[in-house]
FIZA-617596 format. One record per residue (C-alpha): x, y, z; residue in three letters. Coordinates in steps of 0.001 Angstrom, whole numbers, plus 524288, in hexadecimal, padded with zeros to 5 digits. Layout:
<nodes>
XYZALA
...
</nodes>
This chain:
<nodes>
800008000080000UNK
8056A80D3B7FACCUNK
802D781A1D7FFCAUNK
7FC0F81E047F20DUNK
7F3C1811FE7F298UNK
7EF88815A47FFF5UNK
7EB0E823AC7FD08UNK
7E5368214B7EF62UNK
7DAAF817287F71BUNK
7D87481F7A8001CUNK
7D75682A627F739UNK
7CC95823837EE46UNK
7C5D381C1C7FC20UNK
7C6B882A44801F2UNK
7BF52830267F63BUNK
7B46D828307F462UNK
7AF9B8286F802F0UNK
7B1638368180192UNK
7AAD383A1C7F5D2UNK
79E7082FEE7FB60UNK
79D7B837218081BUNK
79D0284360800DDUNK
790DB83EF47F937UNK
78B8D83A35808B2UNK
79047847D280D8FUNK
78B3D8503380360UNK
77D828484D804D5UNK
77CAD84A368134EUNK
785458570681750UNK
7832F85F9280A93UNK
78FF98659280391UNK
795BA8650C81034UNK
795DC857EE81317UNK
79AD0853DB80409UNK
7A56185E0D80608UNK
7A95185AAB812FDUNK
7AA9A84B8880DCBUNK
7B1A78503580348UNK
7B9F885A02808F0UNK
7BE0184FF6814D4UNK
7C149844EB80BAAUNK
7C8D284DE2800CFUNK
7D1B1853C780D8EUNK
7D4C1844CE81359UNK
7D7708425D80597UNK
7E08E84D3180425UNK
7E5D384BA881106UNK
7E85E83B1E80ED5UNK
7F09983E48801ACUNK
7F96C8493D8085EUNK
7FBCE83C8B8130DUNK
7FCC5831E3808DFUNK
8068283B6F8003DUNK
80F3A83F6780D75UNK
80FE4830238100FUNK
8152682BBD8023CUNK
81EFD835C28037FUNK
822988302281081UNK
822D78242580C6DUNK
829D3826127FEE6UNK
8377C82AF6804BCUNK
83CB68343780E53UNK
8335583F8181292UNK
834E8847CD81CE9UNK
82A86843DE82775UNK
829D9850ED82E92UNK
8205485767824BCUNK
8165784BA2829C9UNK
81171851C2833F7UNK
811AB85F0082E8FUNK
80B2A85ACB8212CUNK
7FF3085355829D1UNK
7FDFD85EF883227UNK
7FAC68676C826C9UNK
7F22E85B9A81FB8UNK
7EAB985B6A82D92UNK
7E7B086C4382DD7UNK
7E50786C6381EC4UNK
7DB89861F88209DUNK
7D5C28685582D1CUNK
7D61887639826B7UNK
7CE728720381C33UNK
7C37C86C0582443UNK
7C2AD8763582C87UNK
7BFAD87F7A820C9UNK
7B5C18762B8196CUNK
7AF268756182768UNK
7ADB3882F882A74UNK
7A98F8871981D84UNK
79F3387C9081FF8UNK
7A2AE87682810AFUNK
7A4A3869548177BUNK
79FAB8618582361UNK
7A78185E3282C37UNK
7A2768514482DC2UNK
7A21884E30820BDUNK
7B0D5853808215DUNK
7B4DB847AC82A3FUNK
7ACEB83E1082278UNK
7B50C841C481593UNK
7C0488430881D7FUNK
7C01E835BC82368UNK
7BE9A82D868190AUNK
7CC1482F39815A9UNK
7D053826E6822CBUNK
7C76181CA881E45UNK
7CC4981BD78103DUNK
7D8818199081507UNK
7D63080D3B81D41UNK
7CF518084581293UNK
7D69E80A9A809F0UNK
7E245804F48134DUNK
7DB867F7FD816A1UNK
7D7BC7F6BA807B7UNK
7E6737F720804FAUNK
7ECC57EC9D810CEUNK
7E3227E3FB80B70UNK
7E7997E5407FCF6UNK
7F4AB7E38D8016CUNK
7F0E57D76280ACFUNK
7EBAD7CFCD7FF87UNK
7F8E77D31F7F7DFUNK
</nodes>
């Protein structure tokens, strides 16, 4: 199991349970709850490939491993910036936030037990 073939399942398992809990948002919260899906899931999604990119580079050679911390501090207030804003302009729910947000963590255990059993049958 590579790094790439990690992130593109999630990627595509991330993206369908997003854009379907849009269409459930949208029918029961309004624009607010479609955008809140949407704009949860597409900032976990950007968030995951800025990890997933900063881990093959780790992994590839030598890196310097102080950035880390620095680079997940500013991932972490970028992320929370932006929520804050869609919440207070009222565009997006903040429960529909979370719901887009958090399909990201289960994409990725899916998409981690689909791959250890692939490579148990091999």
């Amino acid at each position: 199991m590579t790094v790439s073939d990690l992130a593109a399942g999630v990627l595509r398992r991330t993206a369908l349970a997003v854009l379907a809990a849009a269409v459930e948002g949208g029918w029961l919260g309004g624009a607010s709850g479609a955008l809140g899906v949407l704009s949860g899931g597409i900032l976990a999604v950007l968030s995951f490939r800025l990890l997933a990119s900063r881990v093959a580079a780790v992994t590839s050679g030598p890196a310097l491993t102080a950035p880390w911390v620095v680079l997940a501090g500013l991932r972490f207030a970028v992320v929370s910036g932006v929520a804050v804003a869609l919440f207070a302009s009222g565009w997006a729910h903040p429960v529909a936030w979370l719901v887009g947000y958090s399909a990201l963590p289960l994409a990725v255990v899916l998409q981690g037990l689909s791959l250890a059993r692939r490579e148990s049958r091999a």
